[in-house]
N, C-alpha and C positions, 0 to 999 in steps of 0.2 A: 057679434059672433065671429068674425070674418078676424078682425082684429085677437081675439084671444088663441084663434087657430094657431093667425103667425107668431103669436108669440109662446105656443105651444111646440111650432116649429122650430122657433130659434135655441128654445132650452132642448130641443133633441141635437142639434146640431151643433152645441156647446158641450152636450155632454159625451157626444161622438167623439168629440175634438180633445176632451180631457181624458177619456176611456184609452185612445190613440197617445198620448202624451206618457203616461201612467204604464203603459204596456211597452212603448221604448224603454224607459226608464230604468226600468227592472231587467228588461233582455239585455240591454248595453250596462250594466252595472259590475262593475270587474269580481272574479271569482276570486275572492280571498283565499280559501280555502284550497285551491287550485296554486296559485302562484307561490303557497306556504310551502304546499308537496313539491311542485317544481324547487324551487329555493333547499330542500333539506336534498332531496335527491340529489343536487349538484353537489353540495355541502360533503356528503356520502361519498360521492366519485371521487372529490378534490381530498380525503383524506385518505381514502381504500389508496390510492394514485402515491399521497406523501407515505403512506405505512409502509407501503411494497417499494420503494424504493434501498437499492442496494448501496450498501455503503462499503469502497475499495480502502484498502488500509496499505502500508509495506515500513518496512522495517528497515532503518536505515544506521551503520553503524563506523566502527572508527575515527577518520578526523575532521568529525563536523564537533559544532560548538555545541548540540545538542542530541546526542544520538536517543535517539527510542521509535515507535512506534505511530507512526502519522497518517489521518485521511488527506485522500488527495482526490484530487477532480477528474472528471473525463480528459483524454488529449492530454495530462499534466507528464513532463519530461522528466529524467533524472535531476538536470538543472535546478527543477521545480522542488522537489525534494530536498535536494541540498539547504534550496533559501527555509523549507520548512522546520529545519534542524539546524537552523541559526547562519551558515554557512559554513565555509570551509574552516579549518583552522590554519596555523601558519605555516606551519611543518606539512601538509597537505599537500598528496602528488595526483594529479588527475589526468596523467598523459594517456595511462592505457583504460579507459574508463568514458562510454561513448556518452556524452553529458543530451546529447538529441535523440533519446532511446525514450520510447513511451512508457510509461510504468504499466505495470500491471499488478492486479491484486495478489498480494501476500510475495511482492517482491521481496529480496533480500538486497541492500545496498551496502558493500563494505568501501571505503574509503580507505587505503593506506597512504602511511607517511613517505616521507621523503625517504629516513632512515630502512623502514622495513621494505621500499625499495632497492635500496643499494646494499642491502645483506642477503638478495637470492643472489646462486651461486650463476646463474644462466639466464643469459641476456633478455629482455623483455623483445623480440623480436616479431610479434604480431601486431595487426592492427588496433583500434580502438573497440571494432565493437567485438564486445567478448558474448559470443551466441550462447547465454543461460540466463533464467531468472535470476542468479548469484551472481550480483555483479561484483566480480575481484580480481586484484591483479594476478591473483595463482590460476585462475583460468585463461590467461595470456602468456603464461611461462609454456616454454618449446624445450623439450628436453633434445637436445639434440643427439647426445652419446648417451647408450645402455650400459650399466656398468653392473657387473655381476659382484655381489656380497657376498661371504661367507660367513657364519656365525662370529666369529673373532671380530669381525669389522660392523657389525649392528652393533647401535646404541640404545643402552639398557635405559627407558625412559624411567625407570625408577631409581638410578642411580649418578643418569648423566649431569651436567655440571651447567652452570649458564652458555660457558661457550661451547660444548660438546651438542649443548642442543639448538645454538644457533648455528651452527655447520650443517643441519639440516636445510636443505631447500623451502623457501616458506618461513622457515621460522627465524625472525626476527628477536630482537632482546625481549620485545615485552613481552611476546608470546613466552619465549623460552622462562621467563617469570612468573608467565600464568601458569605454566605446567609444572613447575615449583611448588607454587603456592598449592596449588590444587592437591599435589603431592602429599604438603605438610600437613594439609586440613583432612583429608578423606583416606590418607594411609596409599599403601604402594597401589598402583596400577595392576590389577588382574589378569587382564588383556590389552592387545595393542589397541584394541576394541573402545575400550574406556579412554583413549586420549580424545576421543569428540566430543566427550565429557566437559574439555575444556574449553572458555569462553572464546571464542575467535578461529576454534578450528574444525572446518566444515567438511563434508564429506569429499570435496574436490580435494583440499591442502591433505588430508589424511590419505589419499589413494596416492597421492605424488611421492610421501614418506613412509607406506606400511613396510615396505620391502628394507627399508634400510633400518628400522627398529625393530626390537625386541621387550623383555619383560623380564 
């Protein structure tokens, strides 16, 4: 009798033991279902995070090997741009143009040449950094003397000649070509208004020349 007790005792005490085992087992048993939700929730953040991200673009034009429209990175310089549009070309002048200028979105970059340098009529006599989103060398021209016009003395952009309209300040040969061309393609000029029509000339170069032109 004595003997079947303990060994009635020992199968309680094993099954104590396996009851205890069996109940870790399943509490310490990783939550799959848990770590699946964790995992997609990150997965969600980490795309919501790449969607919303803004992408800075600027426009960069004249004498690089590649002008068009390029993304650029946070901190990225003028510099930086240039290499992204091939680089300079060879005719390229970058004296009045601060090449350590941060970009900013929907910059405008113009590059001129050597040549459309040396055809304004008035010394490039400012610094490099030229303070506008447009970076060009007609925003570093110093008018120094005013000089008053009379109608006799404007030039008829519908009738002037290549050289009549490279005597303009600003306007270089190939400009004076593009306003030609644009001439032949679209018929006379309406208003002084329509020469920004033309490709290369921006609201800065057209306030420096409205006064000396006409229609």
């Amino acid at each position: 009798m004595k003997k079947i007790l303990e060994n009635k005792y020992k199968l309680l005490i094993i099954g104590a033991i396996l009851v205890l085992i069996i109940s870790l087992i399943y509490y310490l048993k990783p939550d799959n279902d848990t770590n699946e939700t964790n995992e997609l929730s990150l997965l969600e953040k980490t795309t919501i995070k790449t969607t919303n991200k803004t992408k800075n673009y600027i426009d960069i034009k004249g004498s690089v090997k590649k002008p068009g429209v390029y993304e650029f990175k946070e901190n990225d310089r003028v510099i930086d741009a240039i290499k992204l549009a091939g680089g300079l070309t060879k005719n390229a002048n970058t004296n009045n143009i601060n090449l350590s200028q941060k970009l900013t979105s929907e910059m405008v970059i113009y590059v001129y040449s050597d040549s459309e340098i040396k055809s304004q009529n008035n010394p490039l006599t400012c610094d490099t950094i030229c303070k506008t989103e447009v970076i060009e060398v007609n925003n570093c021209i110093e008018n120094t003397q005013e000089t008053k016009t009379n109608n006799s003395e404007l030039i008829n952009i519908n009738k002037a000649t290549i050289s009549e309209l490279d005597s303009l300040d600003g306007i270089g040969e190939s400009k004076a070509q593009a306003i030609i061309d644009y001439r032949e393609q679209n018929g006379n000029f309406k208003s002084i208004d329509d020469l920004k029509n033309v490709s290369g000339i921006g609201d800065t170069l057209f306030e420096s020349i409205k006064d000396k032109i006409t229609v």
